[in-house]
N, C-alpha and C positions, 0 to 999 in steps of 0.2 A: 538564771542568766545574770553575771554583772552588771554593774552600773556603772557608769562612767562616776566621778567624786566628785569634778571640778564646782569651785564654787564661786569662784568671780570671773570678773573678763577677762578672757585671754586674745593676747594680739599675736598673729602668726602671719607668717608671708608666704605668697603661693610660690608651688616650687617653678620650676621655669620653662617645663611644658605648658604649664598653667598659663604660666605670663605671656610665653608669646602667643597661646592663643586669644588671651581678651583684647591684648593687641590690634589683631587682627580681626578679632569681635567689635572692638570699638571703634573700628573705621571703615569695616565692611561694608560694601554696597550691594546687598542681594538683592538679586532681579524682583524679588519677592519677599521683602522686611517681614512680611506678616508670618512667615514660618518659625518665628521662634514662638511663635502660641502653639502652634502642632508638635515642638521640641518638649516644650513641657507639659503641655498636655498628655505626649506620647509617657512622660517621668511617674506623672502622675498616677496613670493608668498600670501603667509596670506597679506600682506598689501595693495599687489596691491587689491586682492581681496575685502579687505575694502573700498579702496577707489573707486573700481566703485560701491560697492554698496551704499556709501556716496552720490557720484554724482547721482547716479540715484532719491535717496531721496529729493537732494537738488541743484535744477540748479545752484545755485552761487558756487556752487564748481563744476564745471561739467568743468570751461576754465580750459583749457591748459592742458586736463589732458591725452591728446595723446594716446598712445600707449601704454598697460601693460607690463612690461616686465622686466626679469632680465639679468644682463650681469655681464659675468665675465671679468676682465681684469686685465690679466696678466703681470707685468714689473719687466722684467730681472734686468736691472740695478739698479731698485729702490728696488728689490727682496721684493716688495710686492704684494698679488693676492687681488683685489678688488673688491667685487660683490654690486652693484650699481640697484638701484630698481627705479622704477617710483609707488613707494605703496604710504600709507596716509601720512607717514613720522611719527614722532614724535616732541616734546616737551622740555623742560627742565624736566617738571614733570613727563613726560610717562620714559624719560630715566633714570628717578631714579629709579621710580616703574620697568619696564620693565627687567634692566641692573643691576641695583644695590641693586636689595632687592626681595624676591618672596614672591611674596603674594597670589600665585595661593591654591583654597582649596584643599587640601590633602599633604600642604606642611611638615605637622608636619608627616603625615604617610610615608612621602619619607625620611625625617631624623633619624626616628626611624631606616628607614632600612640600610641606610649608615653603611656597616660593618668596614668602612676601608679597604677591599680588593679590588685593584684596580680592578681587575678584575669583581670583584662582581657588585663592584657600578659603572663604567662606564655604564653600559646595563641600570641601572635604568634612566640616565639623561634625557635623549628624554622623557618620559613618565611624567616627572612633568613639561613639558612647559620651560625647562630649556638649552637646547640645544643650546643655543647660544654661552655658554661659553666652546662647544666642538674645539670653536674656536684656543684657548689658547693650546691645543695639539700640534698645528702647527706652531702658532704665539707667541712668545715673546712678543708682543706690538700689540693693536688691537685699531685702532680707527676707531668712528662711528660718520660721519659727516650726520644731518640729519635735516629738515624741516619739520615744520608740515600743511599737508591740513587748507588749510582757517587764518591762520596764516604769516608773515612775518619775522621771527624772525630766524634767525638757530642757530644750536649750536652742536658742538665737545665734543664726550666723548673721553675719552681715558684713556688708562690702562695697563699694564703691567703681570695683571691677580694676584698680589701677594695681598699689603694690601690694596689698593682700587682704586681712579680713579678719574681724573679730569673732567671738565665742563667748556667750556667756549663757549660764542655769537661769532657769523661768519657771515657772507653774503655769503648768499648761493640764488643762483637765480632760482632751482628748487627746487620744490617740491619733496621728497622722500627721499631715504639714501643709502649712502655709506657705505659700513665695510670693511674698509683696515685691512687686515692681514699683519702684518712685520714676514713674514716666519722663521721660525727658521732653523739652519745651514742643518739639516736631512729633511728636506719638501720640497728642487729645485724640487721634482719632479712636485708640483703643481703650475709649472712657465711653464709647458712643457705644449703646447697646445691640443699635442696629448691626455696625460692623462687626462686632464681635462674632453676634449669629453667624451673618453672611462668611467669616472665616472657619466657626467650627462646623460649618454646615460643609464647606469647602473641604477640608482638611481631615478633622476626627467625626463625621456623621458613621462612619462606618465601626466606631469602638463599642467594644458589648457593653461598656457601664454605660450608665449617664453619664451625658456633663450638661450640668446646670449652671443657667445663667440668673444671678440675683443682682436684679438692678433696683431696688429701694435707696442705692446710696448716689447715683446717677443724677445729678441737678445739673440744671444750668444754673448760669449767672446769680440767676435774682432767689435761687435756691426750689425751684420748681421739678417737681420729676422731669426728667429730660424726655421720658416715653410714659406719659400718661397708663397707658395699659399696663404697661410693667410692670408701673407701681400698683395698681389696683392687684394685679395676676401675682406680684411679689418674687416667686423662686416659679422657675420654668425649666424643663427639658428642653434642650434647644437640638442636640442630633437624636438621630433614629433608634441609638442604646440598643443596635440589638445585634450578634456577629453576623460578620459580613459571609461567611462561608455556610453560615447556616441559611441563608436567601435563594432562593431559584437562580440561577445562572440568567434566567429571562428578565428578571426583577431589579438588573445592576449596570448602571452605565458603565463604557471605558471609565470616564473619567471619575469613578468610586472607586474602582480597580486599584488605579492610577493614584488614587490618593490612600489607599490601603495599604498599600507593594512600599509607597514612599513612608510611610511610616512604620512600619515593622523595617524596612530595608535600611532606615537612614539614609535614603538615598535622594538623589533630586533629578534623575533621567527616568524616563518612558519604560515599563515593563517591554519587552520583546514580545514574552511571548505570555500567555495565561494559560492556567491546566488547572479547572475548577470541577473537580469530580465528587461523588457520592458512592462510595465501596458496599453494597447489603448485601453481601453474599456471607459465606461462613464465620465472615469477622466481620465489622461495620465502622468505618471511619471515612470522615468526608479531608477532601488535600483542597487547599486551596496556595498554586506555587506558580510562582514568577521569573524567568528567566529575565537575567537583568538585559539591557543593551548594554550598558556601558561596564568596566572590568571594575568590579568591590577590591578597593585598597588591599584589604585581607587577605587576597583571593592566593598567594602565595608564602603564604604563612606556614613556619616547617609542620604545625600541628595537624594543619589541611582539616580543619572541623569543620562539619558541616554546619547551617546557620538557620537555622527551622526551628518553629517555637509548637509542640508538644502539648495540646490540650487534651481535657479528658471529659467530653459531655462539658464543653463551654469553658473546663475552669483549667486556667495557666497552669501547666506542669514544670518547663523545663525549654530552655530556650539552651540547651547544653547535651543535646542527645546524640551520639555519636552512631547509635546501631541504627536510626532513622535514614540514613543517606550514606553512600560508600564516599567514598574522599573524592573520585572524578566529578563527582557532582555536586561541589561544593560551593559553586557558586550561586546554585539556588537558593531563592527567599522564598518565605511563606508558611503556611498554620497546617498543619495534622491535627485532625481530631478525633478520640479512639470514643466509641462508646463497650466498649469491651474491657478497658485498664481500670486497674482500682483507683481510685482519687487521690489514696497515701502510696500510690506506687512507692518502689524507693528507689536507689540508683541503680543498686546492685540489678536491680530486677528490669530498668531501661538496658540494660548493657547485653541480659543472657535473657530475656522471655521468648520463649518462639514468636509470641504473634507481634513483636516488632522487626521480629523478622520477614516475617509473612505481609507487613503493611510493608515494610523496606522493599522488599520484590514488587508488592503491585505498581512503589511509586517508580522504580527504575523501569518499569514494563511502558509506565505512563506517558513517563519524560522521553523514552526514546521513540514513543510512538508517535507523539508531537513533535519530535526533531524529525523523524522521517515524512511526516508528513509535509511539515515544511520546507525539507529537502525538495520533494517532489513538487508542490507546486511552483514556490519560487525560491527559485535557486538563486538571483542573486540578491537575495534577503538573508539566504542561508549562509552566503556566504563571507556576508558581514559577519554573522554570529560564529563563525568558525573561524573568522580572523579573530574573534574575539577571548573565542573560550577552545577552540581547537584543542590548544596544547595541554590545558587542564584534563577535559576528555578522553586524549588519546592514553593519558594514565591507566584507562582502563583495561587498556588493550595489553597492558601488562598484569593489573590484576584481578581481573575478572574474566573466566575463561569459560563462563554460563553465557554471557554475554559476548564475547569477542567477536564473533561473525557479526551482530549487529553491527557492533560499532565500526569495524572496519566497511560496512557498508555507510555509512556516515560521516566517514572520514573523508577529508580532503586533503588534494597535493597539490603544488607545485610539481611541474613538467619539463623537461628539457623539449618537448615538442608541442606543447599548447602554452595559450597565454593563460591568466585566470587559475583560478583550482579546479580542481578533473578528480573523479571519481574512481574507484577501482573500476567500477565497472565500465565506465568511458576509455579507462585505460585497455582493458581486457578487450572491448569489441577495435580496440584500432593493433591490437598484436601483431606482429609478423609472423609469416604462413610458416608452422613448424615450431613457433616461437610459446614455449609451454612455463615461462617463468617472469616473475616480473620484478625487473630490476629497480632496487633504490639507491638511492647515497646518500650515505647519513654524514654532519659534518655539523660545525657549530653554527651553522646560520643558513638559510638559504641561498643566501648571494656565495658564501662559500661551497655551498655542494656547486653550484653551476656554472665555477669558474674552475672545480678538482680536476687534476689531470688524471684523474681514475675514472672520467670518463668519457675521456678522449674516442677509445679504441668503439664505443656503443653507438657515440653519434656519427662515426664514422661508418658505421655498419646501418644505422637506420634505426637503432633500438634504442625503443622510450627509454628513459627513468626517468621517477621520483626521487623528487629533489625534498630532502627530510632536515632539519632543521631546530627541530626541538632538542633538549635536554632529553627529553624523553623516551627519545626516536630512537637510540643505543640501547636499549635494554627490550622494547617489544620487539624491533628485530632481531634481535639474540636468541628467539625463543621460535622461528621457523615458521611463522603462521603462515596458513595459505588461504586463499579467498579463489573461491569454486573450483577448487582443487589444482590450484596454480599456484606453486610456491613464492611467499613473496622474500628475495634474497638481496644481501647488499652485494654492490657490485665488487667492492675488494675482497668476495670470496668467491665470486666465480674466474674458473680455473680457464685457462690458455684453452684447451681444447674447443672446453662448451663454446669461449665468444669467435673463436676462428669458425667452429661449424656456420656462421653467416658471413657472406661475403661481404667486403665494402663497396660502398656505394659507387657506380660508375665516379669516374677521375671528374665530369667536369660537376659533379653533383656532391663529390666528397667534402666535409664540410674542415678541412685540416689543408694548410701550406707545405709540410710537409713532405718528409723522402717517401716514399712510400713503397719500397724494396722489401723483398722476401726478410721475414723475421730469422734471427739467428744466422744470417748471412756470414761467408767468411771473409777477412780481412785481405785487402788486396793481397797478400803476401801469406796467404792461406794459412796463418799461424793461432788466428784467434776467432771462433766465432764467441756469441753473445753467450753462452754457459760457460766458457773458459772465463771469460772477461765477469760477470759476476762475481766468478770465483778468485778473482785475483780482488778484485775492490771490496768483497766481503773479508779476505786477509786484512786488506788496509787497512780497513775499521774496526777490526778487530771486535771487542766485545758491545762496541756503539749500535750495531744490530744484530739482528736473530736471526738473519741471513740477507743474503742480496740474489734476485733470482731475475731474467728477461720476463717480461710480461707483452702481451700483445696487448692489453689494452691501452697504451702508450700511443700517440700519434705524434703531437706536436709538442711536446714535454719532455725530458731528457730522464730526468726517474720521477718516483712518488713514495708515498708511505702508502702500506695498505695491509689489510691484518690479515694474522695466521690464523692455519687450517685450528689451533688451539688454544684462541683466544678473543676477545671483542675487538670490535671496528677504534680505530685511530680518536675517533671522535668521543668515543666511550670512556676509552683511556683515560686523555685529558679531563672528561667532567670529571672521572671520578678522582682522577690524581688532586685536582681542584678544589672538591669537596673533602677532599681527609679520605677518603673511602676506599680507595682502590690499591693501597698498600705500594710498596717501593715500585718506582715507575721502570716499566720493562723495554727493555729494549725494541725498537722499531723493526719492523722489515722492509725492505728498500728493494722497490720493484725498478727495473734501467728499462731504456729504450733504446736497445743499439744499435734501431736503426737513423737514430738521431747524432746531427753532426757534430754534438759535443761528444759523444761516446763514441763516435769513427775516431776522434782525436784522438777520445785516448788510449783506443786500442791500438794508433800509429805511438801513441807514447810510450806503451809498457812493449810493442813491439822493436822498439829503438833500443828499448832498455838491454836487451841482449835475450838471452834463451833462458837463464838463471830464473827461477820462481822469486827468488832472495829478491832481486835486484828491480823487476817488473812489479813487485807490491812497493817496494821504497820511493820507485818513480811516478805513481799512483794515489801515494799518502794523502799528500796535502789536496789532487786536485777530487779525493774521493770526500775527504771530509766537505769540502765544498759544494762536492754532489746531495749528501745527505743532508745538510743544510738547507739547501735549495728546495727539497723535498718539504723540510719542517715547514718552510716559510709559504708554501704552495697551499698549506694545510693551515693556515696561520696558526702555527706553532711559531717561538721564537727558538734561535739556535740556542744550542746544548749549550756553547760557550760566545758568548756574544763578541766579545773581545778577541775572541781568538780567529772569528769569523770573519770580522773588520779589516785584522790583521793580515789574512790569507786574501781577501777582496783586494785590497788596496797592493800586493806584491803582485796579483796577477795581473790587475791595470797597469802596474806600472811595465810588466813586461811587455803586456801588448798595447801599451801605446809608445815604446821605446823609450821609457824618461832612462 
């Protein structure tokens, strides 16, 4: 392994992710100051963790490496608190990456959120790998004396937390690291032994190493041990040192849980839910996994990695395991523990072993049987969590097809006829008699599906739909699933016949203002019914759509977009035209409603125009492109040509208002 060469001080400045977060470090008001002991104690423990999994890889690093363990030690007179690790240590290189620069992915979506409110952005810090510098809350001056595993070489960071931080080579005779805090004047209190305890007992009682507290250097004033006993007892165990998943489920408060879930999670809101199992059948591993309440920054990250840390019989493997969890479930935290995996696993062999595949299945079997259970008792608990994490989820319903029928039974909608989210199966017992499909509308938002005029002609007739709204929502519809042998279909593919077979709702109960005359009706002057007229306005546009056809699901809307018998939903289109993905954007299909009184106009229009096909599409032009316009913007699409759209609005007001 190299070594770093450096041999005197180097002065570097932090880059400027960095800056602005001590920034906002150094003037942070957390509800709770004392979580930068649990930040780096969480640092701490990650290293030891690495380095016995090192050592177990590699006997040349396996001397001297004792005891794991953290320690805090406290000195009065020096009025610094020191927590001192026996982990892998570091580097000159690791401490610039680690300390002085982040390079963790998702760093750009953590600086987007940076609002400037101290308030705000404190809570994000833990969550981006960043929590070391919760340090500088407490400390004016923070150095980090530290060595690295396999390596000879030490070296001192230090820093003030303001515009950057030095570097310099040391002799350092163990292996690990120091992080002296120079406490600032309002922080004696983390010199007090007592507190300390009462924080790591709070906070890390639940970590499998020790953390020792050595309070021999703890005086008051007059130079007195601060805690008589202390000093007599010297170095102490202060948490339980033993994993928390390895405990009896009966043996564990909420609130160990709760300070478990927040430190592996980085995170500072309530677990949701807890799923603490023991697997001894033909494989043997125990899960101990967290369903957050609130959304993990990460949680839309294009890699979609899951975030589960990978033990093997107690010892750290891999907080990087991709075959452990399918991507919809990615916003789960928490520990697998295999007692079946060899301890030198390698990568290759996380990615293609059967039996993490086989622990993969029992956890998705786990997790959906604790979402359904608390679907069933309390539904509006569940339905926080599905406001939450719904649209992550319903990812699976595209690619998981072992699975699908669950999850569609755990999926929730918006309704054009209930308030709340509603169930497929809520939906299915209120069907109309004869009624064997169930309709959705996919679109870019919710508030969009339930203002489309694609689904005018359903609620006019009585018939629900699901109002779909995700990114996501184009692509498992595409794919025909049914739930209890009930197809579920978007509405811009079912056809004129299926929705006429229901009739609409008596006149004073119809929910549309509205002509409400026989479809394809003919023109007073019996020259044009609504397939003629299509076919002249589809002339007009020429290659701007894919055709122009009457539709009855039209009510109070004059046309719409809605997709072909050989192609995705409108809504699809877009995302995918959006992301790069969906290749040159295709032409629309434009469904009319000619039983509405802007399409009687302009059947009087092309009918004026004389008998000529020539002359009834020329007279048609301008006011068709305005039709299809009107359509995009129904859709919130914006027009093909915006300028051009401005320009045709503005001559037709001016016509009809006589300027």
């Amino acid at each position: 392994m190299a070594e770093d060469t450096l041999e005197t001080e180097e002065t570097r400045v932090f880059d400027a992710d960095v800056g602005r977060i001590l920034d906002i470090v150094a003037h942070a008001l957390y509800s709770e100051r004392e979580v930068f002991l649990r930040e780096l104690i969480a640092n701490a423990a990650d290293a030891c963790d690495k380095r016995r999994f090192l050592a177990q890889t590699d006997d040349s690093l396996a001397d001297g490496a004792g005891e794991p363990a953290v320690t805090l030690i406290p000195d009065t007179r020096a009025r610094t608190l020191t927590l001192a690790d026996t982990g892998v240590g570091m580097n000159r290189a690791e401490l610039i990456e680690n300390l002085g620069t982040i390079a963790r992915s998702g760093t750009a979506e953590f600086a987007k959120k940076l609002s400037g409110d101290a308030k705000t952005d404190g809570s994000l810090i833990g969550q981006f790998g960043v929590g070391f510098y919760s340090a500088f809350m407490v400390a004016d001056k923070v150095v980090v004396e530290t060595r690295r595993l396999g390596e000879t070489q030490g070296f001192r960071w230090t820093s003030d937390g303001r515009g950057g931080y030095t570097i310099e080579p040391i002799d350092r005779e163990t292996i690990g690291t120091d992080v002296i805090l120079h406490l600032k004047d309002d922080a004696s209190e983390y010199l007090d032994p007592y507190r300390l305890r009462s924080v790591v007992k709070r906070w890390s009682d639940h970590l499998a190493l020790p953390v020792k507290l050595d309070s021999r250097k703890a005086k008051d004033d007059e130079g007195q041990a601060a805690d008589d006993t202390d000093a007599d007892a010297g170095v102490e165990t202060i948490n339980a040192a033993k994993a928390l998943w390895t405990r009896p489920k009966s043996e564990i408060e909420p609130e160990t849980y709760t300070a478990f879930y927040r430190d592996i999670a980085h995170a500072f809101d309530e677990p949701w839910a807890v799923i603490h199992n023991r697997n001894e059948g033909t494989i043997e591993y125990t899960n101990l996994l967290f369903i957050p309440t609130d959304r993990p920054l990460d949680l839309y990250e294009p890699e979609r990695k899951p975030r589960l840390r990978l033990h093997v019989r107690r010892m750290f493997i891999t907080d990087d395991c991709e075959a452990l969890l399918p991507g919809w479930l990615r916003f789960l935290r928490g520990v697998v523990d295999s007692a079946d995996l060899p301890l030198n696993v390698s990568r290759e062999m996380l990615q293609n072993t059967p039996l993490l595949t086989k622990i993969r299945q029992g956890l998705v079997k786990r997790v959906l049987g604790e979402l359904e259970s608390r679907a069933k008792s309390d539904a509006e608990a569940y339905g926080t969590f599905w406001d939450t994490f719904g649209a992550v989820l319903k990812e699976g319903l595209y690619e998981d097809f072992e699975n699908r029928d669950r999850l569609l039974g755990l999926a929730r909608f918006r309704s054009t006829e209930v308030d709340g989210w509603t169930s497929l199966a809520d939906y299915v017992s209120r069907m109309k008699q004869n009624q064997t499909v169930i309709y959705v509308m996919v679109a870019d938002s919710i508030e969009a599906a339930r203002v489309s005029p694609q689904i005018e002609g359903f609620k006019a007739r009585g018939l629900e739909v699901l109002l779909l709204g995700d990114p996501i929502d184009g692509f498992w519809t595409m794919m025909t699933p049914d739930w209890g042998g009930k197809p579920i279909r978007a509405v811009g593919r079912i056809g004129d016949d299926e929705l006429a077979a229901f009739p609409k709702l008596a006149e004073a109960d119809a929910p549309t203002d509205g002509d409400d005359t026989t479809r394809d009706a003919t023109a007073a002057d019996g020259t044009l019914d609504g397939a003629a007229l299509a076919d002249l306005i589809a002339r007009a546009l020429g290659d701007k759509v894919r055709g122009v056809r009457p539709s009855a699901r039209l009510v109070d809307s004059p046309a719409c977009l809605a997709a072909g018998a050989d192609g995705p939903d409108p809504a699809l289109e877009r995302l995918l035209a959006r992301s790069g993905r969906g290749g040159p954007a295709r032409a629309p299909m434009l469904e009319i409603n000619p039983d509405h009184a802007l399409l009687k106009a302009l059947t009087r229009l092309a009918t004026e125009a004389g008998d000529e096909t020539d002359a009834r599409v020329t007279a048609l032009a301008g006011p068709a492109e305005l039709l299809l316009d009107q359509a995009r913007l129904a859709e919130g699409e914006a027009p093909a040509d915006p300028a051009a759209f401005a320009r045709r609005l503005a001559s037709l007001m001016t016509r009809a208002y006589g300027a």
